[in-house]
Structure formats: structure tokens, C-alpha cells
PDB file with SEQRES, HELIX, SHEET and CRYST1 records, atoms N, CA, C and O in Angstrom:
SEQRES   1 A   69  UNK UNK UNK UNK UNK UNK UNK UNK UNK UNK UNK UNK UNK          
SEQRES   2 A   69  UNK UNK UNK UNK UNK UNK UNK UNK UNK UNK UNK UNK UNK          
SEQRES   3 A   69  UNK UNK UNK UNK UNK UNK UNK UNK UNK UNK UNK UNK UNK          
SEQRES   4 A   69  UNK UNK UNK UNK UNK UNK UNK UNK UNK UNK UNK UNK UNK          
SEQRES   5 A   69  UNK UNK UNK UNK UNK UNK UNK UNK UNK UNK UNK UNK UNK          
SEQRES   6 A   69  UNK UNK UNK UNK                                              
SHEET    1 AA1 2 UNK A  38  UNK A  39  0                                        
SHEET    2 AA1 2 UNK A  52  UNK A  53 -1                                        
SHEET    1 AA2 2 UNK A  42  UNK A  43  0                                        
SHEET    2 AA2 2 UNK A  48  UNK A  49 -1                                        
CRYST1    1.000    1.000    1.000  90.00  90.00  90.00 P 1           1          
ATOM      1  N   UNK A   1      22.070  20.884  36.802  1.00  0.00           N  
ATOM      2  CA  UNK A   1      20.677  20.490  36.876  1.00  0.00           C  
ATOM      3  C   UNK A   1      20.185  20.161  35.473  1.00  0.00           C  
ATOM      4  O   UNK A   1      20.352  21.001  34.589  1.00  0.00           O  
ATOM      5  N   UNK A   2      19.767  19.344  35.282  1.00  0.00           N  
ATOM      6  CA  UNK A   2      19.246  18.470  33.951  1.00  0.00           C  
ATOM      7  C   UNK A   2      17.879  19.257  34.068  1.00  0.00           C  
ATOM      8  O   UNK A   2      17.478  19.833  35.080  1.00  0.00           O  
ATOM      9  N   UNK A   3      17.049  19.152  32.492  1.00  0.00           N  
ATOM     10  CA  UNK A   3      15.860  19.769  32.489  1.00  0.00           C  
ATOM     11  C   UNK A   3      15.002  18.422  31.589  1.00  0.00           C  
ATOM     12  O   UNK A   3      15.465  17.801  30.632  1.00  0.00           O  
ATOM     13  N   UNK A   4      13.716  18.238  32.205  1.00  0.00           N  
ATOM     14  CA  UNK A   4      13.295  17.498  31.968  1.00  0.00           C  
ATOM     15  C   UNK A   4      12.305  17.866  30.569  1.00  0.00           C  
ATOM     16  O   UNK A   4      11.700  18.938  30.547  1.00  0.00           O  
ATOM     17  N   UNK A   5      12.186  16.775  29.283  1.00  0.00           N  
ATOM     18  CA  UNK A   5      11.790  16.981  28.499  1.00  0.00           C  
ATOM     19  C   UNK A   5      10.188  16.384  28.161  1.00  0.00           C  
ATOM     20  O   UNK A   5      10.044  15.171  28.311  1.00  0.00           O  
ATOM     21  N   UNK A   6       9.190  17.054  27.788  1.00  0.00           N  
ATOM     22  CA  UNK A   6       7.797  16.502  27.884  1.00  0.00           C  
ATOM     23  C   UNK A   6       8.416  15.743  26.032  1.00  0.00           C  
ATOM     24  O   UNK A   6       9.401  16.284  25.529  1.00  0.00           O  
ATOM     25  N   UNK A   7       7.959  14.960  25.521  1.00  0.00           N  
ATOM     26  CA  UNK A   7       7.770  14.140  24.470  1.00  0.00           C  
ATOM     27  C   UNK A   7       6.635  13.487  24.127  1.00  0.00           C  
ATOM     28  O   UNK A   7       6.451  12.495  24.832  1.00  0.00           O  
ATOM     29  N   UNK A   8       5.518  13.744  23.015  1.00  0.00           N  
ATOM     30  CA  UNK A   8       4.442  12.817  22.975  1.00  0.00           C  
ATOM     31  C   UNK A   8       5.039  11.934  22.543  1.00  0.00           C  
ATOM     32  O   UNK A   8       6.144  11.976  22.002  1.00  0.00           O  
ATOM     33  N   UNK A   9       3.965  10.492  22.856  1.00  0.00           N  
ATOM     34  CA  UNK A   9       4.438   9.059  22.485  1.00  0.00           C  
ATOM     35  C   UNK A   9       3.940   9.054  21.565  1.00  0.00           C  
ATOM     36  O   UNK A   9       2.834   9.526  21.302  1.00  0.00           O  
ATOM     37  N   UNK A  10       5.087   8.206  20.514  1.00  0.00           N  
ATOM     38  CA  UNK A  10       4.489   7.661  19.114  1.00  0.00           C  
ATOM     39  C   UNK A  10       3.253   7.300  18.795  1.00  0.00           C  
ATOM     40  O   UNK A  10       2.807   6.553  19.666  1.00  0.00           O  
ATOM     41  N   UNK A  11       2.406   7.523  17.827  1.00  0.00           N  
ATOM     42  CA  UNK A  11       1.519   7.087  17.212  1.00  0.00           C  
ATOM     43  C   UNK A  11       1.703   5.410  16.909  1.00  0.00           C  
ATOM     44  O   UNK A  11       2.828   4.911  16.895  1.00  0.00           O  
ATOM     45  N   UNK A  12       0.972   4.931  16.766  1.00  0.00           N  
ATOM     46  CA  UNK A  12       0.624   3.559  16.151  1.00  0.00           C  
ATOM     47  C   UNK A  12       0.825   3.771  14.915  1.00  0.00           C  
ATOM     48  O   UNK A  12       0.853   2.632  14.449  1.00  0.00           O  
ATOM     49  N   UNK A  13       1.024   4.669  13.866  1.00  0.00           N  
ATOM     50  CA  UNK A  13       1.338   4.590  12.408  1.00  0.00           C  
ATOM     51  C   UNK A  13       3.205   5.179  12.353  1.00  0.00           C  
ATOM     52  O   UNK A  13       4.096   4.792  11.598  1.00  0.00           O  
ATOM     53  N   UNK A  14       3.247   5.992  13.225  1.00  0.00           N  
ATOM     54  CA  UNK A  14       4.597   6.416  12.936  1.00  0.00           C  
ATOM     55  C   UNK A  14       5.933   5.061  12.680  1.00  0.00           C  
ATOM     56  O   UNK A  14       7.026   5.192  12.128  1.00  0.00           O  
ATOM     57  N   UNK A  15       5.229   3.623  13.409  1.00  0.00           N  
ATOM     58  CA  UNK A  15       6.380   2.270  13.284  1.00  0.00           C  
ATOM     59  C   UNK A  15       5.853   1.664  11.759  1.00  0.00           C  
ATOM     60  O   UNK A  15       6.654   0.830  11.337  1.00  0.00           O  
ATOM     61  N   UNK A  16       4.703   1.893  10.855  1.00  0.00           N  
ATOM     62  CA  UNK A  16       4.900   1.389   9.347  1.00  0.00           C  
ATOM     63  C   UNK A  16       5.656   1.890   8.624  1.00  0.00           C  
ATOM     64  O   UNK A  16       6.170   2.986   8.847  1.00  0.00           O  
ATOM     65  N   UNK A  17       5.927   1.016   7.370  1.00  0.00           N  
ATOM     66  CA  UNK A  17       6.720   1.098   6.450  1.00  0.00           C  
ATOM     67  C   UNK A  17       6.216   1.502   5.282  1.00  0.00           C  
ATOM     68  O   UNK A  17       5.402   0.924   4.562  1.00  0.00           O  
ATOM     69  N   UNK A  18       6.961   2.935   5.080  1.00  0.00           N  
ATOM     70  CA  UNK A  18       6.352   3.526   3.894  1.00  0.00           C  
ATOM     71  C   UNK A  18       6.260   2.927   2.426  1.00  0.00           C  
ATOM     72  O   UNK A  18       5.720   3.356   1.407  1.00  0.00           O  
ATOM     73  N   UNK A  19       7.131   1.549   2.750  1.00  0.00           N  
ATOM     74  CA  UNK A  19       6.690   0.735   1.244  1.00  0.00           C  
ATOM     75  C   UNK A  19       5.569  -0.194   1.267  1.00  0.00           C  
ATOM     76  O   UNK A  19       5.296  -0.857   0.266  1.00  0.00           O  
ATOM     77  N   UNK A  20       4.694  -0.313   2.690  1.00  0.00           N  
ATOM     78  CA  UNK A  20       3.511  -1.262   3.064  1.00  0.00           C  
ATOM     79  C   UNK A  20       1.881  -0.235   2.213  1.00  0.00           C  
ATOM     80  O   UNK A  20       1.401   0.897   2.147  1.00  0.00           O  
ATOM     81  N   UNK A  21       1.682  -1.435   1.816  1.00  0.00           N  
ATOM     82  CA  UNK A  21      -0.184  -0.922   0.788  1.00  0.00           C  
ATOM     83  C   UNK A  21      -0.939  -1.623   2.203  1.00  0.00           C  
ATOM     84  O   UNK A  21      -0.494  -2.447   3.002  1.00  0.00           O  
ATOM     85  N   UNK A  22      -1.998  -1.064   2.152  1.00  0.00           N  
ATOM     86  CA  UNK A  22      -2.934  -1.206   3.228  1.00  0.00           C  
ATOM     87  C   UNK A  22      -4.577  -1.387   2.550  1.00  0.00           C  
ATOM     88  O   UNK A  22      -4.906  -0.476   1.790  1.00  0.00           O  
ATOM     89  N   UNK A  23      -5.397  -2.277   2.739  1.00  0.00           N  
ATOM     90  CA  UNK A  23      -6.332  -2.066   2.272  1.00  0.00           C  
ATOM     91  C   UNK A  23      -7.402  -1.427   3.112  1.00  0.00           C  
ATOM     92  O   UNK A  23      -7.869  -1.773   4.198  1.00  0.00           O  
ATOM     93  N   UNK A  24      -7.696  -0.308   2.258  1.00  0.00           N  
ATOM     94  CA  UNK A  24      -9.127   0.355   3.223  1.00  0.00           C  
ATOM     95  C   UNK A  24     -10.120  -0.091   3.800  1.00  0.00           C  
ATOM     96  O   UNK A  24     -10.706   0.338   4.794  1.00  0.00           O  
ATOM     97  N   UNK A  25     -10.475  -1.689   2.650  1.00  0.00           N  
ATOM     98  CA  UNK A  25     -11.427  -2.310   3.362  1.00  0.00           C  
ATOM     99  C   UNK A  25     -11.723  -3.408   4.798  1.00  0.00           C  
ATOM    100  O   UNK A  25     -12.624  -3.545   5.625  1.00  0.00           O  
ATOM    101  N   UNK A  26     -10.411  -4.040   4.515  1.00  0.00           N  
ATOM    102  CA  UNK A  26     -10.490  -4.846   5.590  1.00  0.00           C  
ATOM    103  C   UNK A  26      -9.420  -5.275   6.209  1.00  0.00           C  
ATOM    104  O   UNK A  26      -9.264  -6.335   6.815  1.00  0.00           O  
ATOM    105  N   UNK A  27      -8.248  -3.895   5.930  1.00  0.00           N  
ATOM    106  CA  UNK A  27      -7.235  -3.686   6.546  1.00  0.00           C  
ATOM    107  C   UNK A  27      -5.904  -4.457   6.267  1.00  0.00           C  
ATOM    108  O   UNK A  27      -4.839  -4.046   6.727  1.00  0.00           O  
ATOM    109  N   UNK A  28      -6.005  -5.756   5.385  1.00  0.00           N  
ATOM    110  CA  UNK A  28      -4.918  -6.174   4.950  1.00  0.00           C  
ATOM    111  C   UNK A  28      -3.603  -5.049   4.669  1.00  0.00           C  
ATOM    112  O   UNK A  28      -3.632  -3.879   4.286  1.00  0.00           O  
ATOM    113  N   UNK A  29      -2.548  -5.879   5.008  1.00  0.00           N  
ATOM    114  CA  UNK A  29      -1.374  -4.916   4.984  1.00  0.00           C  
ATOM    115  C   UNK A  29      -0.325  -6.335   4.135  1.00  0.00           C  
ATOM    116  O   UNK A  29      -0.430  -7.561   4.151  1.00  0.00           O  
ATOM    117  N   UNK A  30       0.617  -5.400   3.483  1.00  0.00           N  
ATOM    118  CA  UNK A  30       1.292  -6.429   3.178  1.00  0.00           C  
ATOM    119  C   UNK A  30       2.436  -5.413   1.682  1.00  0.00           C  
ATOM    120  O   UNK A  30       1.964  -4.760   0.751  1.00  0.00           O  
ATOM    121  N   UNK A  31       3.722  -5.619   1.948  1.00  0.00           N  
ATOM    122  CA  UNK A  31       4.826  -4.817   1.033  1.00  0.00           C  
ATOM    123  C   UNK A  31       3.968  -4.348  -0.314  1.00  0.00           C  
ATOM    124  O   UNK A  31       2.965  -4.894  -0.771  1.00  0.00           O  
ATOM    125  N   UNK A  32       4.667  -3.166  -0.813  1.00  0.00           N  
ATOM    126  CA  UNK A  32       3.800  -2.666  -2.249  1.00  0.00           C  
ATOM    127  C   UNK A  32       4.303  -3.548  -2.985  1.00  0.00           C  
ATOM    128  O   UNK A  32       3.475  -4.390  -3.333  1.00  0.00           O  
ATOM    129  N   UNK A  33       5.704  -3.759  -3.509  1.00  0.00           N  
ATOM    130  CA  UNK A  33       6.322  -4.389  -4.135  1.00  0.00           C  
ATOM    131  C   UNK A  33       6.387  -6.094  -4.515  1.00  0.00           C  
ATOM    132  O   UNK A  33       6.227  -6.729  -5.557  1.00  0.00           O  
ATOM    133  N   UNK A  34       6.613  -6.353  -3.518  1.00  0.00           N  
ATOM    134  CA  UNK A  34       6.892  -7.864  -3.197  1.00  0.00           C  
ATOM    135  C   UNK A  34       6.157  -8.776  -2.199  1.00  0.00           C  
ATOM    136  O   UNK A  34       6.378  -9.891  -1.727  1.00  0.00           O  
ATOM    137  N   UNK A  35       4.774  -7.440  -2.013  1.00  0.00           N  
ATOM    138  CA  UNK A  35       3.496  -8.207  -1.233  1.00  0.00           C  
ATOM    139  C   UNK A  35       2.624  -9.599  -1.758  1.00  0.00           C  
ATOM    140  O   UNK A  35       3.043 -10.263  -2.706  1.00  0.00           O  
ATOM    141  N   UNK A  36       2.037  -9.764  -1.417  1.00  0.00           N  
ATOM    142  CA  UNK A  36       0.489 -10.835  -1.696  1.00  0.00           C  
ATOM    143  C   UNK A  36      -0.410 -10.288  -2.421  1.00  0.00           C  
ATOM    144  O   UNK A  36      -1.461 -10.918  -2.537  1.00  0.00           O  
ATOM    145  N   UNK A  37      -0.282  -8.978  -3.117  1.00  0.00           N  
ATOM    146  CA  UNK A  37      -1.316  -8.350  -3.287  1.00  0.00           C  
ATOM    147  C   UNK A  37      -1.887  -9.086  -5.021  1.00  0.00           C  
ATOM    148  O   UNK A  37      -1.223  -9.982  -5.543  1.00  0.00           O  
ATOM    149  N   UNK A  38      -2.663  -8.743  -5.429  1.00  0.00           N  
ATOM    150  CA  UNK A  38      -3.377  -9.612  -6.615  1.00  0.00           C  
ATOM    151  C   UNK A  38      -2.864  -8.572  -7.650  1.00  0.00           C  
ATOM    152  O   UNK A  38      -3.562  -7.559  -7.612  1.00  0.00           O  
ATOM    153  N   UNK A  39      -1.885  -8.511  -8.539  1.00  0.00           N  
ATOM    154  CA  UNK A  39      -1.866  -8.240  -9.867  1.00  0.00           C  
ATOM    155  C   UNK A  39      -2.084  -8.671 -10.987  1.00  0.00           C  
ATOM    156  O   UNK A  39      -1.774  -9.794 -11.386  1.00  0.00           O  
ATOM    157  N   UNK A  40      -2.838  -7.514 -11.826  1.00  0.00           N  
ATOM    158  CA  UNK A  40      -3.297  -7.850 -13.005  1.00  0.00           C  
ATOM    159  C   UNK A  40      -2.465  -6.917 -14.012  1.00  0.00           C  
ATOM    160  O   UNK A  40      -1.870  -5.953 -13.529  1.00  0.00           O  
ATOM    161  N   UNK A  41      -2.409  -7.123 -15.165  1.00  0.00           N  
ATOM    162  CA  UNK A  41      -1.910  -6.564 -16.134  1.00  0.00           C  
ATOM    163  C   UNK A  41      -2.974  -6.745 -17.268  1.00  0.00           C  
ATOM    164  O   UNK A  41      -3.286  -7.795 -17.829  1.00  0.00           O  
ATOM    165  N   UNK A  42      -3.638  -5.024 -17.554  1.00  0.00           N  
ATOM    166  CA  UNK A  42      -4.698  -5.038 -18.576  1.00  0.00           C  
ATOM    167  C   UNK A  42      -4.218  -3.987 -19.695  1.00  0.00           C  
ATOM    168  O   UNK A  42      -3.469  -3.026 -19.518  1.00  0.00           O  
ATOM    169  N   UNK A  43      -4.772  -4.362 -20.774  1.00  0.00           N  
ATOM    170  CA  UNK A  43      -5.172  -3.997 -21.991  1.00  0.00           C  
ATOM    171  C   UNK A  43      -6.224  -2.795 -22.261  1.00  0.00           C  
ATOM    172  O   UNK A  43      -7.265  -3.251 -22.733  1.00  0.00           O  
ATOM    173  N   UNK A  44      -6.251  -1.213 -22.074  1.00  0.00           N  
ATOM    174  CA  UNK A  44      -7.235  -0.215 -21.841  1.00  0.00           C  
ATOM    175  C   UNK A  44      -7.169   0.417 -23.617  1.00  0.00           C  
ATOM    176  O   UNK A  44      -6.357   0.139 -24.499  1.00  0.00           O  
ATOM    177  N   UNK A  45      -8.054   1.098 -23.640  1.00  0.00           N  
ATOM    178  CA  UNK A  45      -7.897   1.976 -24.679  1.00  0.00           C  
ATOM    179  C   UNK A  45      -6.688   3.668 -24.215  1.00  0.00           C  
ATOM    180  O   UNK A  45      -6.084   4.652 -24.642  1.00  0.00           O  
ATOM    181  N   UNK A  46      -6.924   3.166 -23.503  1.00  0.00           N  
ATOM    182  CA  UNK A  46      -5.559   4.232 -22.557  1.00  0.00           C  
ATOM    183  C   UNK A  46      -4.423   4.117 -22.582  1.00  0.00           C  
ATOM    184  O   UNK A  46      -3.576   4.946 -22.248  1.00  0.00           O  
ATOM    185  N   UNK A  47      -4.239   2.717 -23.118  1.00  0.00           N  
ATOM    186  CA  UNK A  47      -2.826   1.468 -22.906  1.00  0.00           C  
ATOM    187  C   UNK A  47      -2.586   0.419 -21.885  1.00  0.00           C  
ATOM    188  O   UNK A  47      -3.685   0.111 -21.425  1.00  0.00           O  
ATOM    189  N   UNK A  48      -1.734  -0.198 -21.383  1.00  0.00           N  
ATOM    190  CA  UNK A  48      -1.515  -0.780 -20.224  1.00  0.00           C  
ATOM    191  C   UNK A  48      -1.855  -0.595 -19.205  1.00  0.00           C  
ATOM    192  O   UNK A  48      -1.322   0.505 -19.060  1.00  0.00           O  
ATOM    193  N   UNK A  49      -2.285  -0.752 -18.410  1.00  0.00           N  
ATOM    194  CA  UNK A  49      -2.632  -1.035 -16.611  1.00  0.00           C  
ATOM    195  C   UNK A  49      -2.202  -2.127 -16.318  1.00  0.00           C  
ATOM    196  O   UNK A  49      -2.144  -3.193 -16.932  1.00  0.00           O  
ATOM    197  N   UNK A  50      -1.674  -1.573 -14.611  1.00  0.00           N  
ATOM    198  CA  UNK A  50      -1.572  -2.799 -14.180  1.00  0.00           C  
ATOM    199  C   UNK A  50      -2.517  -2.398 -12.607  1.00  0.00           C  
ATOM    200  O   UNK A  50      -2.285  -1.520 -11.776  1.00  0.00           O  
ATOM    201  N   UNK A  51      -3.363  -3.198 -12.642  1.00  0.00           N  
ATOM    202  CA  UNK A  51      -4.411  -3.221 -11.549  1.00  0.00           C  
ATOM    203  C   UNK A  51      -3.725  -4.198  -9.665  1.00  0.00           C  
ATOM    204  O   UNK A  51      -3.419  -5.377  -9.487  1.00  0.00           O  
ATOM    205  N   UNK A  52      -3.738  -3.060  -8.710  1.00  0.00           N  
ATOM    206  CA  UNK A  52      -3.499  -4.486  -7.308  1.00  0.00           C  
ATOM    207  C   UNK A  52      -4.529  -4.505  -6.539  1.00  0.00           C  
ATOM    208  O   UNK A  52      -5.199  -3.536  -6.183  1.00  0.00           O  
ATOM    209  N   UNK A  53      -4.665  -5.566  -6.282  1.00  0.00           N  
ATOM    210  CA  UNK A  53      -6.239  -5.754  -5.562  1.00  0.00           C  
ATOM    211  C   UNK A  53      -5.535  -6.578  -4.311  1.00  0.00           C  
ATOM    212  O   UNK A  53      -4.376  -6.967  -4.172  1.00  0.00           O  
ATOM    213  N   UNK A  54      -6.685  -6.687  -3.465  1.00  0.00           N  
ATOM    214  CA  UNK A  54      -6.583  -6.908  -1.908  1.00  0.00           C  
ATOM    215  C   UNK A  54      -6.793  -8.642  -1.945  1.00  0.00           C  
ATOM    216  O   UNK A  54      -7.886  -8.975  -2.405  1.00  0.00           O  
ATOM    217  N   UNK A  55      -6.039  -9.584  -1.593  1.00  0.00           N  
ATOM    218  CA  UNK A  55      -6.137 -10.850  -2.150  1.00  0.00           C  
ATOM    219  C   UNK A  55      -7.037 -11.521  -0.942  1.00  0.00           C  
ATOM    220  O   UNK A  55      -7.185 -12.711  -0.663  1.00  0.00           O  
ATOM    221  N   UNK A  56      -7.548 -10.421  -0.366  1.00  0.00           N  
ATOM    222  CA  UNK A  56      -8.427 -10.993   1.182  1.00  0.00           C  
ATOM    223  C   UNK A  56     -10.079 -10.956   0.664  1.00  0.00           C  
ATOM    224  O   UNK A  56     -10.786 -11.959   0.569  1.00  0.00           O  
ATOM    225  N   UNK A  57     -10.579  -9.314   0.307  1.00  0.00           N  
ATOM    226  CA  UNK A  57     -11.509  -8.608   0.193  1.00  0.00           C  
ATOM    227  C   UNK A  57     -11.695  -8.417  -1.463  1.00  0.00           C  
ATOM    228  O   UNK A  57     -12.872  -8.218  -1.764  1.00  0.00           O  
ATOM    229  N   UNK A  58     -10.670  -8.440  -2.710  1.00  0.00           N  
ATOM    230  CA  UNK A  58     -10.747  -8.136  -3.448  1.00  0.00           C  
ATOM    231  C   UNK A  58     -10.963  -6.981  -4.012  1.00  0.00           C  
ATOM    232  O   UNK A  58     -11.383  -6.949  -5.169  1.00  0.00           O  
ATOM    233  N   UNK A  59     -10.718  -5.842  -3.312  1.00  0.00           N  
ATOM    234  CA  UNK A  59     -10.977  -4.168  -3.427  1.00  0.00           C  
ATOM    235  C   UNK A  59      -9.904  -3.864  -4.129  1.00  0.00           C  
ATOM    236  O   UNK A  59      -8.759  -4.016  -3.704  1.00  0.00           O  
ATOM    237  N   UNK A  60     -10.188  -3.429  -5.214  1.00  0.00           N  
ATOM    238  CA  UNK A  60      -9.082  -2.430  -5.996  1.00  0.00           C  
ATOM    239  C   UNK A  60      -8.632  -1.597  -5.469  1.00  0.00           C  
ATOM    240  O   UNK A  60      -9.277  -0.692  -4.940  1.00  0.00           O  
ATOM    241  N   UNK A  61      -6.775  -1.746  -5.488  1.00  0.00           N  
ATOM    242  CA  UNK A  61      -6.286  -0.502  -4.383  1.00  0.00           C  
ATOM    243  C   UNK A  61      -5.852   0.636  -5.156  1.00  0.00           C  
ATOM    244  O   UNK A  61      -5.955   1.811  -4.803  1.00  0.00           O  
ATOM    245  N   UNK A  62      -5.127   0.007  -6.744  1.00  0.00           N  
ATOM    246  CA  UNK A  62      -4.400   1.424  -7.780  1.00  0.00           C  
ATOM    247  C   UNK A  62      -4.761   1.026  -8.450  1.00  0.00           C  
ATOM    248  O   UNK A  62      -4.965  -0.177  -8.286  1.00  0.00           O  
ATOM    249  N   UNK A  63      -5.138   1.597  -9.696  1.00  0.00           N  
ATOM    250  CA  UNK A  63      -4.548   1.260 -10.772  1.00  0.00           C  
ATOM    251  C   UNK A  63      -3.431   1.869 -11.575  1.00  0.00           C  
ATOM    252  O   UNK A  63      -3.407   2.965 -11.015  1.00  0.00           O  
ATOM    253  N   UNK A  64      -2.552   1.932 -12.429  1.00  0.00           N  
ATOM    254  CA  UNK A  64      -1.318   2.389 -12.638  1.00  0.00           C  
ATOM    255  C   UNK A  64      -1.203   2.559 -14.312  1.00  0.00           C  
ATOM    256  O   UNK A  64      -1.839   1.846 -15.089  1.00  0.00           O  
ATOM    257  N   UNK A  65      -0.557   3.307 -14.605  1.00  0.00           N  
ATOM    258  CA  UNK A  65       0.163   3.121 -16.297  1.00  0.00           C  
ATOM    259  C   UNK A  65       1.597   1.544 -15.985  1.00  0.00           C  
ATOM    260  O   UNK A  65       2.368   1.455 -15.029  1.00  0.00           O  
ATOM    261  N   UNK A  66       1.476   0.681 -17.048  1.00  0.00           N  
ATOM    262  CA  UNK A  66       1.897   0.141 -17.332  1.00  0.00           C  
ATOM    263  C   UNK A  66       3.137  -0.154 -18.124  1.00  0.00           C  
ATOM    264  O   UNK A  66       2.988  -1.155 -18.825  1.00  0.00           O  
ATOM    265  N   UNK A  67       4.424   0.466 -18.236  1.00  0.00           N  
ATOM    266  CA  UNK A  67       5.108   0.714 -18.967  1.00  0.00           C  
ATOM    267  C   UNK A  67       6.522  -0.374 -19.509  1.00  0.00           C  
ATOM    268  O   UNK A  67       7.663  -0.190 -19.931  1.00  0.00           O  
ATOM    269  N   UNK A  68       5.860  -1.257 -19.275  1.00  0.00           N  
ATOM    270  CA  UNK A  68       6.477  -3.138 -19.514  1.00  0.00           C  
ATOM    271  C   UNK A  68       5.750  -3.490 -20.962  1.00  0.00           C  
ATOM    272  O   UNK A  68       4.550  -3.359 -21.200  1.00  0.00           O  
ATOM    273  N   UNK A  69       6.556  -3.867 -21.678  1.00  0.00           N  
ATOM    274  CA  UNK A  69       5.858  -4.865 -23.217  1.00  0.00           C  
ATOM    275  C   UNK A  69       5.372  -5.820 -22.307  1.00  0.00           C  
ATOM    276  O   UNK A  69       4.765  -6.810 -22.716  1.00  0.00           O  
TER     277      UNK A  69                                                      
END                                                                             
């Protein structure tokens, strides 16, 4: 006799890809890496940044240390 197993069904987030950026504002999705997303590379009194923005909405998603000449 087989026993039957209860299983909840997947979530709607459990099928993304943990290398996908998402924008909070208006939901654009698109690779961290090798996305659409808008990079900048700035000049701080902090040092380097490199800023990615949402190339839909324009919302700043990180900003980052910069560690490229």
C-alpha cells in the first residue's frame, strides 16, 4: 500500500533566478550581470561606485564599491 503525500505547490518566486535584479518600482526584471540595467561608474569622496538603475523607471537599485581602475 503506497501512502499518499500532501505537498504545497510552488510559490511564484521559488521558479526565479537568483542572479535576476528586480526593480521595486515597476517591477522590471532582467540578469544582475549581463542585464539591461543602466550602469554608471562614479567618482565619490568614498572612491569608486558603480551605480544600476532601472532602464524603465530609473530607480536606483545598488550602489556598490568599485574596485576596477
Amino acid at each position: 500500500m503506497s501512502r499518499a503525500t500532501y505537498r504545497d505547490p510552488p510559490s511564484r518566486t521559488a521558479h526565479r533566478r537568483k542572479s535576476m535584479l528586480f526593480c521595486p518600482t515597476c517591477g522590471h526584471q532582467s540578469p544582475a550581470r549581463r542585464g539591461d540595467w543602466v550602469v554608471e561608474h562614479r567618482l565619490t569622496d568614498d572612491g569608486r561606485r558603480v551605480e544600476l538603475s532601472c532602464p524603465t523607471c530609473e530607480t536606483t537599485l545598488t550602489v556598490e564599491p568599485s574596485y576596477h581602475e
